[in-house]
VEXDREN-2710 file (C-alpha; in Angstrom, 1 decimal):
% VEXDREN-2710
k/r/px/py/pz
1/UNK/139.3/91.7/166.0
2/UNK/139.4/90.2/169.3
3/UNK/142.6/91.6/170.3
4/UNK/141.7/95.4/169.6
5/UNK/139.0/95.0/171.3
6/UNK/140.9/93.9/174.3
7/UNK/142.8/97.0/173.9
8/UNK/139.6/99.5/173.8
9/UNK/138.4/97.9/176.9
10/UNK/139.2/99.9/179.7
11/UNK/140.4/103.0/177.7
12/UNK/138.9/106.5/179.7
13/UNK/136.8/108.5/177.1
14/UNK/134.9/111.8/177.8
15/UNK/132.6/112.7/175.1
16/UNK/131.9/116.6/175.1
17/UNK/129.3/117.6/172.8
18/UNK/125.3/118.2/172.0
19/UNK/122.8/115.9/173.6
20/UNK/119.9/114.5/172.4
21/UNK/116.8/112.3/172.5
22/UNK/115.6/110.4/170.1
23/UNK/112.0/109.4/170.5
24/UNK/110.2/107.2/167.9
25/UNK/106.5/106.6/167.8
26/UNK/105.5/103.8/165.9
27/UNK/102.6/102.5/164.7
28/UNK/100.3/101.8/161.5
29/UNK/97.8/103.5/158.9
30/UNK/95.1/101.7/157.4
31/UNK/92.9/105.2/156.8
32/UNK/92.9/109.0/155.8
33/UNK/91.7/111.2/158.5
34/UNK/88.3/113.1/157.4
35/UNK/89.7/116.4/158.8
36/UNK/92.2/116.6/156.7
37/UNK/94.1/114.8/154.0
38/UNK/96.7/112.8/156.4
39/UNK/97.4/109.6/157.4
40/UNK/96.0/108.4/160.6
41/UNK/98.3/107.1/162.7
42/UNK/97.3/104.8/165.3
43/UNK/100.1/104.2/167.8
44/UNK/101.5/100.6/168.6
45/UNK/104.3/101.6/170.8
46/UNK/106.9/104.5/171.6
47/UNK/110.6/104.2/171.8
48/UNK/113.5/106.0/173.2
49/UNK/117.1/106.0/172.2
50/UNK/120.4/108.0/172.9
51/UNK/121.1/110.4/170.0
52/UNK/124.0/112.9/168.9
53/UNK/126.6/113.2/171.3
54/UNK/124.9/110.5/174.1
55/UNK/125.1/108.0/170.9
56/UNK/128.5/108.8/170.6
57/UNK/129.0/107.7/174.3
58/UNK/126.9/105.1/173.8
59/UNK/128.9/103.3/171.7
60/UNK/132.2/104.1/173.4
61/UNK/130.6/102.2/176.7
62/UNK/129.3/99.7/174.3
63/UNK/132.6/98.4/173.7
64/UNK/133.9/98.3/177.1
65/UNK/135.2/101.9/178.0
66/UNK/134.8/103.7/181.4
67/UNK/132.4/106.7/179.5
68/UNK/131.5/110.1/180.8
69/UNK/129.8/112.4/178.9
70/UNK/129.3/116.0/179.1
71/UNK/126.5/118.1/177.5
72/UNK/123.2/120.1/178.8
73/UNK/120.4/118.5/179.1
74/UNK/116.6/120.1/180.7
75/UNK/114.9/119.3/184.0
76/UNK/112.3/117.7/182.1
77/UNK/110.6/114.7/181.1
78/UNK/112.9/114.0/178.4
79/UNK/116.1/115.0/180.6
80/UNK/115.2/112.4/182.9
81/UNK/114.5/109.9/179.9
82/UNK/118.1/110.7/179.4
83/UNK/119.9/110.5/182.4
84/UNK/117.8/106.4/182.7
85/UNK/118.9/105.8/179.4
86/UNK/122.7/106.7/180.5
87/UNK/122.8/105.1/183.8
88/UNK/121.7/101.9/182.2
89/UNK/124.2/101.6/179.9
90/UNK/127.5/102.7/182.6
91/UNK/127.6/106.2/181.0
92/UNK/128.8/108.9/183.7
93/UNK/126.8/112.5/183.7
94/UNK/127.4/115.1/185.7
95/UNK/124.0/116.6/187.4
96/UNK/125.6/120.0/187.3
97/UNK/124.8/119.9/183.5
98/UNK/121.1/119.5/184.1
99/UNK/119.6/123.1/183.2
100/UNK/115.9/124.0/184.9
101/UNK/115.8/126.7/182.7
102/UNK/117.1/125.0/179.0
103/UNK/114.3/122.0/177.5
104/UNK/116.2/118.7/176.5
105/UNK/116.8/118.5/172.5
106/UNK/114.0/115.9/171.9
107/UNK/113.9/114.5/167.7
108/UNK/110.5/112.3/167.9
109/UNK/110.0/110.3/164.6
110/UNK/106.7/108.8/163.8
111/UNK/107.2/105.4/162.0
112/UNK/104.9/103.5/159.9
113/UNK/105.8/99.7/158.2
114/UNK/109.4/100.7/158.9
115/UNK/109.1/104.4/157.2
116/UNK/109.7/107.5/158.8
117/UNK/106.6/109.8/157.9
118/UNK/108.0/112.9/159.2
119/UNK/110.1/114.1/162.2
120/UNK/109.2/116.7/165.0
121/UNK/112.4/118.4/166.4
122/UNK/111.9/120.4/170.2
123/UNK/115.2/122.9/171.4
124/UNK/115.5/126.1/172.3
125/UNK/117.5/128.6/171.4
126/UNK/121.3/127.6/170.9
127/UNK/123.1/129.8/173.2
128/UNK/120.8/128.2/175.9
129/UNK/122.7/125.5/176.0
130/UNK/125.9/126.6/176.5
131/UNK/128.4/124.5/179.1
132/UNK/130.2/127.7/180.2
133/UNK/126.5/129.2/181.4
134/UNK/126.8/126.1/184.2
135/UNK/129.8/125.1/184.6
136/UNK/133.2/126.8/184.4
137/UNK/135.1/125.5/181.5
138/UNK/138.6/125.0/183.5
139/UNK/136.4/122.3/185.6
140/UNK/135.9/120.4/181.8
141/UNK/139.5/120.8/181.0
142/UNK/140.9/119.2/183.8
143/UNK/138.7/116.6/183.5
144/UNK/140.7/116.4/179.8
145/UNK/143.9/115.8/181.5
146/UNK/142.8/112.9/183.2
147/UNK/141.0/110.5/180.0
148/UNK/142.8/108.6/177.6
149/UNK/140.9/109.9/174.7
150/UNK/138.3/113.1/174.3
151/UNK/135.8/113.3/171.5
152/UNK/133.7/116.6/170.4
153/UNK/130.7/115.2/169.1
154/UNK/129.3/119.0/167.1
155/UNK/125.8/119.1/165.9
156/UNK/126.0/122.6/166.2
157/UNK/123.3/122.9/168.6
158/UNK/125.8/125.6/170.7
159/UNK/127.5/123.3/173.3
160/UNK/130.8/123.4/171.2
161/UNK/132.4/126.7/170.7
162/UNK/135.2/128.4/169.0
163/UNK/136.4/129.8/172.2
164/UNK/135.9/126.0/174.2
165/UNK/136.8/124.4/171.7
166/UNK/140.0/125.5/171.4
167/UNK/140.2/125.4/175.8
168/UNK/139.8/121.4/175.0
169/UNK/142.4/120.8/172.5
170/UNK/144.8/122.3/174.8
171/UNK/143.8/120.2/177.7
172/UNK/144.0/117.6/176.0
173/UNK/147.9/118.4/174.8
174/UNK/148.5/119.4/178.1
175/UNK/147.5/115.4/179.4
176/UNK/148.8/113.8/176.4
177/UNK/145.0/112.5/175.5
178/UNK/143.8/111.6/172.1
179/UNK/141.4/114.6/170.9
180/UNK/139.1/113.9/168.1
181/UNK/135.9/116.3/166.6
182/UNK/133.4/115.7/164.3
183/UNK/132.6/118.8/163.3
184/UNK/129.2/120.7/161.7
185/UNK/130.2/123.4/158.9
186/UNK/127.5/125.4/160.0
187/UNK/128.9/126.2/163.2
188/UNK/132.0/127.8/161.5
189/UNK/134.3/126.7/164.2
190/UNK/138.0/127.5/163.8
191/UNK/140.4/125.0/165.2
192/UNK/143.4/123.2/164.8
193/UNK/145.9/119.9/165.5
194/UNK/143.2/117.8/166.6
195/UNK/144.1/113.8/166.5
196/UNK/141.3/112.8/163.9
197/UNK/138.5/114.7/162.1
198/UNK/135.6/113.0/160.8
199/UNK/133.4/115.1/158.1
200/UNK/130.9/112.9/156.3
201/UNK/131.1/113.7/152.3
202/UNK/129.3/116.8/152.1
203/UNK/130.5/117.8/155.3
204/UNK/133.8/117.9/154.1
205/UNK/133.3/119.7/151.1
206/UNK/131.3/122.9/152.7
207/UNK/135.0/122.0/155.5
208/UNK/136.5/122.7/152.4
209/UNK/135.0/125.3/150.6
210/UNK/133.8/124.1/147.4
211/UNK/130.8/124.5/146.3
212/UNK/128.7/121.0/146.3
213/UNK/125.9/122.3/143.6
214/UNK/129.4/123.3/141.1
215/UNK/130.9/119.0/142.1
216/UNK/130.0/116.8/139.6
217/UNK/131.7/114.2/141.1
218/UNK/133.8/114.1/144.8
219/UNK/136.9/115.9/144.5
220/UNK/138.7/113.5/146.9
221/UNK/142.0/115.3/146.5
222/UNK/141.1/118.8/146.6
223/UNK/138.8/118.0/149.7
224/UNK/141.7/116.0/151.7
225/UNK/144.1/118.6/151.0
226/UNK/141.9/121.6/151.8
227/UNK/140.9/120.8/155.1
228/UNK/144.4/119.5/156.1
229/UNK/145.7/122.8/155.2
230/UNK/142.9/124.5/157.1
231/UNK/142.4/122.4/160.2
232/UNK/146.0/120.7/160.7
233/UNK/144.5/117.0/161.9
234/UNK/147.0/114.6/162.2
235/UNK/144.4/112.4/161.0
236/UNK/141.2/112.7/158.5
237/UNK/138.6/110.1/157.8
238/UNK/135.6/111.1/155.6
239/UNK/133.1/109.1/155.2
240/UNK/131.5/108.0/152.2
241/UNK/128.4/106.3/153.1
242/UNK/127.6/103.5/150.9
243/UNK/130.9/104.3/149.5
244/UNK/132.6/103.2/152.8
245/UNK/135.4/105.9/153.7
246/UNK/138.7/107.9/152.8
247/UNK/141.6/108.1/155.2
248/UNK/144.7/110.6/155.4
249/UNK/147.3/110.2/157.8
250/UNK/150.1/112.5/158.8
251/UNK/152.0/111.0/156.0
252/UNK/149.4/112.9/153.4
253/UNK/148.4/109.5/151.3
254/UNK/144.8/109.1/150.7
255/UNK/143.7/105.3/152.0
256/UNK/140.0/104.3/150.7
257/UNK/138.3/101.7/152.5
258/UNK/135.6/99.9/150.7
259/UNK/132.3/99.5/152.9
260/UNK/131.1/96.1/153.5
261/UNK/128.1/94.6/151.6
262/UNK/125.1/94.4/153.7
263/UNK/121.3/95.6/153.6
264/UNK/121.1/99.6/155.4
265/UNK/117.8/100.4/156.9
266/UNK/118.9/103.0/158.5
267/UNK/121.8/105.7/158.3
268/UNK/121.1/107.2/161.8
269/UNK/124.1/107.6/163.6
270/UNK/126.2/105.7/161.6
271/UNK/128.5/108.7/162.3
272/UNK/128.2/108.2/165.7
273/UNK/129.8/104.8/165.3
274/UNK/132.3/105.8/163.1
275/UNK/134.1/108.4/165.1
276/UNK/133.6/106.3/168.9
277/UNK/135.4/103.5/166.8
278/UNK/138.0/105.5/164.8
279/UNK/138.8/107.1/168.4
280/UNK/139.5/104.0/169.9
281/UNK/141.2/102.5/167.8
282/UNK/143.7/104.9/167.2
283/UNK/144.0/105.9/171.2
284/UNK/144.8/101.9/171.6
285/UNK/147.9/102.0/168.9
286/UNK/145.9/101.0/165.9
287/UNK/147.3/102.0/162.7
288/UNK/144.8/104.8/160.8
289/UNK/143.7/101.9/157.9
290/UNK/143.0/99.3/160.3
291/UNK/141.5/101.9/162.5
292/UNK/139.3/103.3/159.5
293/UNK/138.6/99.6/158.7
294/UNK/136.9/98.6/162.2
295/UNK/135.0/101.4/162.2
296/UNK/133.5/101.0/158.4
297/UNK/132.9/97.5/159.9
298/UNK/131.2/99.0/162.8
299/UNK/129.3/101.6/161.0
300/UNK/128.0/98.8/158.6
301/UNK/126.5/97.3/161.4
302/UNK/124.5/100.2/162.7
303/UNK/123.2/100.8/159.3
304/UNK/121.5/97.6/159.0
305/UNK/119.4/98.3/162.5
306/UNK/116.4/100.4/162.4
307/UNK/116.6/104.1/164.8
308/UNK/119.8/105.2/166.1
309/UNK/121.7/102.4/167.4
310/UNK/125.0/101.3/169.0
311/UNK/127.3/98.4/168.0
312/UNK/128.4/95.8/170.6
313/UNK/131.3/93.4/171.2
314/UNK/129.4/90.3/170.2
315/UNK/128.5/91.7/166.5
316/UNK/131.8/92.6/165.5
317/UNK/133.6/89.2/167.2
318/UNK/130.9/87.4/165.4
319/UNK/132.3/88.8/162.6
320/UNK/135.9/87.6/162.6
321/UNK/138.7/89.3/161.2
322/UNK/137.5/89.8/158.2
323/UNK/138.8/93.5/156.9
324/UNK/137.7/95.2/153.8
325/UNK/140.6/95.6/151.7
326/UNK/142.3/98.9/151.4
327/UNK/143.9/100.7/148.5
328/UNK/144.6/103.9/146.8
329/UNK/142.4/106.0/145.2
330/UNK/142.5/106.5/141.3
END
């Protein structure tokens, strides 16, 4: 463990994708309000986090990267949240990205005794926060040329395009960096020869084209082999969730990686993890199974924090180098 590590520190990422805030309220109920039937909530203390694509970063910086992220964020209250929350953690944003016209994507969650009661989600319009509206794309793609590894973090809130999409994956080929995407179906983008995909279950399958209502059970195969035939990714991890995660290399053979056993409180940004530490890895020489294995490691560790969260050096040294063990699926 200790000596990938090593190897991700000092790798040059650029994260390119949507940017959010995550803002928890919690607090306790101990009564129904007489206006209506609801809880009351009375408030014990709010809490701001780094979510979607500034999770990503976060966890690329966490484990010792030089991390710049690009995205649009508002001139407003929760823009400014933001740019604290990256400049504390060593995460480079370029200004020019700040919109006064576009509100930061803010997801408050109110929290009671550890349970989220409901979520309250503030964005505007998608094409609002497009990058090309701000700044010219070529200033992105030479910034590409010049990282050791690029990943598109989509949550198809408009920042990622078909059209700049596409602009990126050639910068990158052009520079000789590691590209990798985690894409949303719902965005439809079309796109191909990326270094690694990462599609959660579900994901995958609407990737794929098959119908999840008609899937009794994962079709692992005809999953893997649609979207490799679709997209072209050298590599394709999908994750599994408690199931821990299915790997395909350029040599076609599907690798499951078993998670590790652990209490999950929390599967907020667990994908986050997963594709800053699949990136890594792979960018540093890992091979795609051990890279698929520190990540599941990683990602197990998220899941047992509460919110969105970031893994660190200490947790996984603490850890060993204990893997999971791999093997082929029946």
């Amino acid at each position: 463990m200790k000596n990938l590590l090593d190897k991700i520190s000092g790798l040059k990422v650029l994260v390119i994708g949507d940017i959010m805030l995550d803002h928890y309220i919690i607090g306790d109920v101990t009564r129904i309000s007489p206006e209506a039937p609801v809880p009351v909530v009375a408030v014990e203390r709010d809490k701001y986090a780094l979510g979607a694509a500034a999770n990503v970063a976060l966890n690329v910086a966490r484990l010792g990267c030089h991390t710049e992220l690009i995205g649009t964020i508002g001139q407003d209250r929760s823009g400014e949240i933001v740019k604290n929350l990256l400049a504390e953690n060593g995460i480079s944003f370029n200004m020019n990205f700040v919109s006064p016209t576009t509100s930061t994507i803010k997801k408050t969650r109110v929290v009671v005794r550890g349970q989220q009661l409901c979520r309250i989600d503030r964005e505007d319009n998608r094409l609002n926060y497009e990058m090309a509206k701000i700044v010219p794309l070529g200033e992105i793609c030479k910034r590409i040329e010049f990282v050791d590894a690029v990943i598109l973090s989509d949550y198809a809130k408009g920042i990622l395009t078909n059209s700049n999409v596409v602009k990126f994956i050639e910068a990158a080929e052009r520079g000789n960096a590691f590209i990798a995407i985690d894409p949303k179906p719902i965005n439809k983008l079309s796109f191909s020869g990326v270094a690694l995909m990462t599609p959660n279950m579900a994901e995958a399958m609407q990737l794929a084209g098959i119908d999840l209502a008609g899937a009794d059970k994962f079709p692992e195969k005809k999953t893997c082999e649609s979207i490799l035939r679709k997209y072209s990714p050298k590599n394709l991890v999908i994750t599994l969730g408690p199931d821990g995660m299915l790997a395909v290399g350029e040599d076609k053979k599907i690798l499951r990686i078993p998670t590790r056993a652990r209490e999950v409180f929390d599967v907020s940004g667990a994908g986050d993890t997963s594709i800053a530490c699949l990136t890594l890895a792979l960018a540093s020489g890992e091979s795609l199974a051990d890279a698929a294995k520190f990540a599941n490691i990683a990602a197990g560790i998220v899941v047992s924090k509460h919110g969105t969260a970031a893994v660190s050096v200490p947790e996984l040294l603490s850890l060993g180098n204990e893997y999971p063990t791999v093997s082929d699926p029946a």
